[in-house]
C-alpha positions in Angstrom: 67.9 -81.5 208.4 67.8 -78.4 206.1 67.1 -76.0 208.6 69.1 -76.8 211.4 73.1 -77.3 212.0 73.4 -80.2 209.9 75.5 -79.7 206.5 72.5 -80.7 204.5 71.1 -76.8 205.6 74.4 -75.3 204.2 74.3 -77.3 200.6 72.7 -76.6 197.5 72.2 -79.9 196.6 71.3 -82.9 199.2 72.3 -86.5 198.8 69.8 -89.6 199.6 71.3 -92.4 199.1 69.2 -95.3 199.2 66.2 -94.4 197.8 64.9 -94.0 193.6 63.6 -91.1 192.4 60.7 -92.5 191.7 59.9 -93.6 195.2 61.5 -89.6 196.3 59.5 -88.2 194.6 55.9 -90.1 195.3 57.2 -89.5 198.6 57.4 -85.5 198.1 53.8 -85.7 196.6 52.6 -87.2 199.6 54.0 -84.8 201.9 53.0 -81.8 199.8 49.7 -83.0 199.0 48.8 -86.1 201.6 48.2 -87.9 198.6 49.2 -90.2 195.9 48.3 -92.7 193.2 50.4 -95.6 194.1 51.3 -98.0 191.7 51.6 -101.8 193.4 55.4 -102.0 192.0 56.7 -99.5 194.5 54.5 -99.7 197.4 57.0 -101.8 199.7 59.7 -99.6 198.9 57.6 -96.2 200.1 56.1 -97.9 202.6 59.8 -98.2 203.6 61.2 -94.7 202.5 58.3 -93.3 204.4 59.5 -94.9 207.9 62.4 -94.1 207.2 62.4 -90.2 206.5 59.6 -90.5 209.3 57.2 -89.2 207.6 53.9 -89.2 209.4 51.1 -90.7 208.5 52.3 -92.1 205.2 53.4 -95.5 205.8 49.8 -96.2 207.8 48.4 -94.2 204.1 50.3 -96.9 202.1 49.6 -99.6 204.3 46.3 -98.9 203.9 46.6 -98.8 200.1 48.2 -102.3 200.1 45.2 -103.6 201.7 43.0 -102.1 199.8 45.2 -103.4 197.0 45.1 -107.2 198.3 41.2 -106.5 198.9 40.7 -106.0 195.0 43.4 -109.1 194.0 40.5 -111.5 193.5 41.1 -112.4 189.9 43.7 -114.1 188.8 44.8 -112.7 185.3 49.1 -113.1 185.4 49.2 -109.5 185.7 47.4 -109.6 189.1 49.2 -112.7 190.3 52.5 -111.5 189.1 51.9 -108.0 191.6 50.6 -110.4 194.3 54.0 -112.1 194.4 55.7 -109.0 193.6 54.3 -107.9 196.7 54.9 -110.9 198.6 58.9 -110.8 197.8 59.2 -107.1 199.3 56.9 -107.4 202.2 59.1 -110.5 203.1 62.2 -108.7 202.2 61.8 -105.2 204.3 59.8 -107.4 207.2 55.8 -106.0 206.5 54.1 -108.8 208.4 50.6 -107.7 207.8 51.1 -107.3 203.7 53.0 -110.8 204.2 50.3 -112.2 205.6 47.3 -110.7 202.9 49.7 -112.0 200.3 49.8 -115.3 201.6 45.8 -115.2 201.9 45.4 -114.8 198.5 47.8 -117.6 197.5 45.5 -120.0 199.9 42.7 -119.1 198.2 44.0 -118.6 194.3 46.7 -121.7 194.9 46.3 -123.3 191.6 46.3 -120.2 189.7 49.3 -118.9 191.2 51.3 -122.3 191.2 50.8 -122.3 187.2 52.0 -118.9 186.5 55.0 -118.0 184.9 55.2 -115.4 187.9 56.1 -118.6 190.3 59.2 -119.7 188.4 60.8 -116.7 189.2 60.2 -116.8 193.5 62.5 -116.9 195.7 63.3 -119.8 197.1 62.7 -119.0 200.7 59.2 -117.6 199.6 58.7 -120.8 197.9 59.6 -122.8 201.1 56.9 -120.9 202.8 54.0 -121.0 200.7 54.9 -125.3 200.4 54.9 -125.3 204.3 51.3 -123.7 204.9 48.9 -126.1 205.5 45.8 -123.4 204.6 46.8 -124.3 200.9 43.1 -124.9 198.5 41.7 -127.7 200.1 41.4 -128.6 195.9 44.6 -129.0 195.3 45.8 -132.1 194.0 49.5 -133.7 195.2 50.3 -134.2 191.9 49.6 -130.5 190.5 51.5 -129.7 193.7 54.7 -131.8 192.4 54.8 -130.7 188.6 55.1 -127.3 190.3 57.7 -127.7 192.0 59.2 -129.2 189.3 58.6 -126.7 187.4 59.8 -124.0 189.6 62.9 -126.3 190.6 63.8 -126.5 186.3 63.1 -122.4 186.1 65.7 -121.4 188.7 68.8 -120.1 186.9 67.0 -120.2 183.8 
């Protein structure tokens, strides 16, 4: 693109539109380097910048730093929870079926934690649909904790 026919090669200054500078330039570390400290918040979105400047290797790198992320998510302090379903609204956004999937994992395993955070009252609705259709739920969990969930999350939205 810079160095070849394209206009980009004859500017000083090159848009990209689409992406934050923040994500750019994690992006440009990664190249220059091969790697980077990535923080949970923007790991969906450089997974996707990365595919989509084609850079290679990085979105298997950040892949790989999502599971290792997920790995780690065993406690359940709100902080944790809160990246967790951070995680679980951009991997279903940008289609990431294998971070989808660890997300979902952890909410089967941490279901009562996660239903009680004040993380939950803000998830999308679709997301809430398909964590209430898995049937891989904690075995523990009692219909009526289940209920004053979704009542809770139901009261929350538009709030």
């Amino acid at each position: 693109m810079l160095y070849g026919p394209f206009v980009e090669g004859s500017k000083r200054e090159v848009p990209i539109p689409n992406i934050q500078p923040r994500i750019m330039k994690c992006l440009l570390h990664f190249i220059y380097t091969g790697s980077v400290i990535i923080d949970t918040e923007i790991l969906v979105p450089l997974i996707q910048a990365a595919d989509q400047y084609g850079v290679a290797g990085a979105k298997e790198e950040f892949g790989k730093a999502a599971q290792t992320f997920m790995q780690k998510a065993t406690h359940t302090d709100p902080r944790c929870i809160a990246q967790v379903l951070k995680l679980l609204y951009d991997s279903h956004l940008v289609d990431l079926p294998e971070i989808l999937r660890m997300c979902l994992e952890f909410i089967d395993q941490h279901t009562v934690e996660v239903l009680e955070s004040e993380s939950m009252l803000s998830l999308h609705r679709d997301l809430m649909v398909l964590i209430l259709q898995r049937d891989t739920l904690y075995d523990g969990l009692e219909e009526i904790q289940l209920y004053l969930a979704c009542l809770r999350w139901g009261n929350g939205i538009g709030s």
